[in-house]
N, C-alpha and C positions, 0 to 999 in steps of 0.2 A: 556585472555578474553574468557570467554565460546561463542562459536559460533554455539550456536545451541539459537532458537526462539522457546516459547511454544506459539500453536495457539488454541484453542479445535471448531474453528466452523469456515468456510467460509461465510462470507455474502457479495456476488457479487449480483449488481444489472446488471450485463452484461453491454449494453453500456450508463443504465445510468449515473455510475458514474464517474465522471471527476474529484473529488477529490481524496485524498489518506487518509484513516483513517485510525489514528497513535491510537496503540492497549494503553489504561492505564496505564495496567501494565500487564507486561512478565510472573508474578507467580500466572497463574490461579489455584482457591483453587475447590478442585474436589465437596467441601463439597455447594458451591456457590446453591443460590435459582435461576439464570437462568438455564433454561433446555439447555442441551449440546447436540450438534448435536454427533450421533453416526458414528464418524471417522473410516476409514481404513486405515492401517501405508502409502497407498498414495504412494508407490514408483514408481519414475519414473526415465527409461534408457532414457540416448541421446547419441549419437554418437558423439565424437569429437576428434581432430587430438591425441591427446596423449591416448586417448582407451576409454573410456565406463564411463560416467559420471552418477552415481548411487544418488538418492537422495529421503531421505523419511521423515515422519514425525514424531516429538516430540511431543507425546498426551497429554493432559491437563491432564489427570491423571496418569503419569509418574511422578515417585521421578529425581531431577537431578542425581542422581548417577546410572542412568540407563545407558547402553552401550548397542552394537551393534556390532553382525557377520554378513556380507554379502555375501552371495552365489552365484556365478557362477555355475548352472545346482546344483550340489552334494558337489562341493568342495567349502571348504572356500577360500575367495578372501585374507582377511586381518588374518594378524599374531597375534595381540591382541585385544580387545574387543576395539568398536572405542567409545570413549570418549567426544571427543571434538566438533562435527562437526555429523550433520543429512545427508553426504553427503560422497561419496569415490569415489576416481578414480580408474577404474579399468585398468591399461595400455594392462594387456594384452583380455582385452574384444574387441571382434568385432559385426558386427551387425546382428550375428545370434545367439548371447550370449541370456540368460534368467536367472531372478534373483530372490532371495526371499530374504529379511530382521528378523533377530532374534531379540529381547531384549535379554539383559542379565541382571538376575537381581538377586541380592547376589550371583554371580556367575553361576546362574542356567540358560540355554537359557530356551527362550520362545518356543512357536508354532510360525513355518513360516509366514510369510507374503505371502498372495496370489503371482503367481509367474508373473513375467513383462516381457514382451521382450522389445529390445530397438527399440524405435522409428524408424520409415520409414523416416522422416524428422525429423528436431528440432522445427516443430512449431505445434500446434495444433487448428484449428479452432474449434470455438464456433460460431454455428450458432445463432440470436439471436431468441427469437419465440414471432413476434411481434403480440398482444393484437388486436383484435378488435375494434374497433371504437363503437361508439353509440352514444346517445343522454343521458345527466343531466337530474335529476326532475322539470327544468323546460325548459326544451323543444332545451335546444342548444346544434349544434352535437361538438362530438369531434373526435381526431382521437389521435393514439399512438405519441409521436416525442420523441426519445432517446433524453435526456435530463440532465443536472447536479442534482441529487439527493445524500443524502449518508444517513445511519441511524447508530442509536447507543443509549444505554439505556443513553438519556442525565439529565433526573431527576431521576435516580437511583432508577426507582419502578421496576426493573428488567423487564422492555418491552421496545421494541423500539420505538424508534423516527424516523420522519423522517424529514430532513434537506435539504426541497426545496429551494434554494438562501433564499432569507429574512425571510422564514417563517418558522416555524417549527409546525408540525404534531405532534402530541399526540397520543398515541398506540390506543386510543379512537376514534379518526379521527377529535377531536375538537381542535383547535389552539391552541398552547402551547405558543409562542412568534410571531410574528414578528417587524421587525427592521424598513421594511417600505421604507428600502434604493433601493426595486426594483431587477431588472435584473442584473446578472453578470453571465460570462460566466466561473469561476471556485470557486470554494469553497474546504476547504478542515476542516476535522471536528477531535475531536481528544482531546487527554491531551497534546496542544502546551504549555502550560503553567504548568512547577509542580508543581509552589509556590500556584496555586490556585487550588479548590476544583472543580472536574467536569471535562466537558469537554470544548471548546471553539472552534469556528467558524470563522478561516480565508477568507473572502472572496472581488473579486472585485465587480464593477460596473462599469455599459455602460453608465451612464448616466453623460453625463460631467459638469450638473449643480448640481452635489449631493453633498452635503458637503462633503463625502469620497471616494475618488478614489478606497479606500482599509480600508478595516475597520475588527478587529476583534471585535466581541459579543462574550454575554454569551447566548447561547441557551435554558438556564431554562426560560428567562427573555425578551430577545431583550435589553439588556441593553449593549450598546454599549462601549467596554474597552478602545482602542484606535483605532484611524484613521489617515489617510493622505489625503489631498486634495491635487487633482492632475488635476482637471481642463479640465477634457477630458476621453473620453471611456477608461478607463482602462480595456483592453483587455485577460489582462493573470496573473496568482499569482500565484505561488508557497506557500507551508508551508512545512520546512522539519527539521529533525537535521541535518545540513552539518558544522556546526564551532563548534568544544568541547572548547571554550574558555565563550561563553555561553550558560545559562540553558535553557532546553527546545529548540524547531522548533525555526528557523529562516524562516520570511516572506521577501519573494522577490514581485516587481511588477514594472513594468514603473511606471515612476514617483516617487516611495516611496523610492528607495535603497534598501538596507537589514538589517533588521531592528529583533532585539530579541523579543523572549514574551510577553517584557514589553512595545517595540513599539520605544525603542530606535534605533539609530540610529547608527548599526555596519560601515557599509560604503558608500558610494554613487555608488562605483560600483556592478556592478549585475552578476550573474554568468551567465554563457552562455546560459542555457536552465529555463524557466520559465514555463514547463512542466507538465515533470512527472519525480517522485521519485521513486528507486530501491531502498532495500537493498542488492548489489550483491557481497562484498567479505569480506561476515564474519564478519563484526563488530557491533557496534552501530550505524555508523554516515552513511547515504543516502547518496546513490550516484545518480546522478543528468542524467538524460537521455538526452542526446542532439543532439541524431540522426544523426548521431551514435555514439557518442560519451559519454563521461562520466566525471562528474569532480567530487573533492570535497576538500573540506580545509583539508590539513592536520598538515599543521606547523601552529606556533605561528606568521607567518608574516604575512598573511592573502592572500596569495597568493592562487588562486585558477585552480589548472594544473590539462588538461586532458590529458586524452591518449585514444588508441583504448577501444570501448568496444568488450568482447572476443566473442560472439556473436551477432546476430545482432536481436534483440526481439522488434516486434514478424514475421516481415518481412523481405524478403529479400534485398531488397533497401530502402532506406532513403528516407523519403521527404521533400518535401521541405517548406521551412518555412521565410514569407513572413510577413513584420508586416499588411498589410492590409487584407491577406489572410494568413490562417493558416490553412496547410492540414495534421493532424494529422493521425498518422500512427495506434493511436488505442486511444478508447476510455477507457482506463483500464489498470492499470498494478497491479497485485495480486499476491498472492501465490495460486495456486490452488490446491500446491499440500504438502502446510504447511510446506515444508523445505526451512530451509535456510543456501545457503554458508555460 
């Protein structure tokens, strides 16, 4: 399996977003009518116990048959061009090493990649820079509050959308859908579904007299695909791929089980974290954040086994997590830096 991710644009809303948007599709066409953010190969050192973990980015206008030499100071790290993986362990890098990334392409290297040193810690903060307050045109004040948002071109006029709980914003700022079903404290936006056209909108509800605890829509419409009534604040949802046994994200939620794109119903049990999703070793299938920990389906028996996660992101102690109180340790988890194990 190729383990390299094509990204061509970040779009972090910092701490607004709480869901995780799941990219369409992996073969972005350079020739595309959205405008492409101008990337830089992104590489970043960390330090870890076996030497120097090197990791950079796969650009949307790279052919797959691009490869890569990595540079410690002058010298090359690796013996053949790397292939498989936007990522190398350097064992014998310490943490006064410095690095540059080449393409190689038809055997020819590129021009360096600006040079990195590695990290002073493994974590990096992002301050957020929060907006001003004011007053509406008619006359009521407001103030900034990080919030669940996410965007994405959801009616394919190559602008974005943006996908507040029930509503959805038009690149115009006039209503595009809403659902109507209210507040919910996660959402998560994306191609959860391949059999259908577009994108679609995992999301819960607080409201424990709502027909749907959990309900996926179609964002062009508000037209609501399937739901579960569950009777009470549905608190937390998950949308990910974690079972290759079906197509597309599996939806988690109290109350709902785990249930496929189409809303069927995989199992009554739930995986441990009802979070947030990684992709962290290399494949297709998310792995599942559980502070600290990490699971995901890998056999056909539907067993779901974790073990350590190899770092601990983005902090260094866990928290703790309470069903009536829930103190999450980050409002985000992304690639910022467009590589992936």
């Amino acid at each position: 399996m190729n383990k390299r991710f094509r990204y061509t644009a970040l779009l972090c809303l910092g701490v607004m977003l709480c869901g995780m948007v799941t990219p369409m599709d992996s073969q972005v066409s350079a020739a595309s009518t959205r405008q492409m953010e101008k990337l830089s190969r992104g590489a970043v050192a960390v330090k870890v116990p076996e030497g120097v973990l090197v990791s950079w980015r796969l650009l949307g206008t790279e052919a797959d048959s691009v490869s890569f030499n990595l540079y410690r100071g002058t010298s090359k790290v690796n013996d053949t061009p790397i292939t498989s993986r936007t990522n190398y362990l350097d064992k014998a890098g310490t943490t006064s090493s410095s690095y540059t990334v080449r393409a190689v392409v038809n055997g020819t290297e590129q021009a360096a990649s600006p040079v990195v040193k590695v990290w002073s810690s493994n974590n990096l903060d992002v301050p957020i820079q929060q907006p001003a307050g004011g007053k509406t045109p008619d006359n009521v004040s407001y103030a900034y509050q990080a919030n669940d948002a996410s965007i994405g071109d959801l009616d394919g006029d190559d602008k974005d959308e943006i996908v507040y709980g029930s509503l959805v914003v038009d690149d115009n700022g006039a209503k595009l859908a809403n659902t109507g079903m209210g507040h919910g404290d996660a959402l998560h936006v994306g191609d959860l579904d391949p059999d259908r056209s577009g994108y679609e909108v995992f999301k819960v509800n607080e409201d424990k007299n709502a027909t749907y605890g959990a309900a996926m829509y179609d964002p062009r419409n508000g037209n609501i695909l399937w739901g579960v009534n569950t009777g009470k604040d549905t608190g937390r949802g998950m949308s990910a791929d974690i079972d290759p046994r079906t197509k597309g994200n599996e939806q988690w939620a109290p109350g709902i089980g785990l249930r496929s794109a189409k809303g069927a119903l995989v199992t009554n049990a739930l995986p441990s974290s009802i979070n947030f999703g990684i992709w962290w070793d290399g494949d297709l299938l998310v792995n599942c954040w559980i502070i600290p920990r990490q699971a995901k389906v890998k056999s056909t028996s539907g067993t779901i086994p974790t073990r350590p996660l190899p770092i601990c992101l983005p902090r260094q102690e866990p928290a703790p997590i309470t069903e009536r109180k829930v103190h999450l340790p980050c409002r985000l988890i992304c690639s910022v830096t467009g590589a992936r194990k």
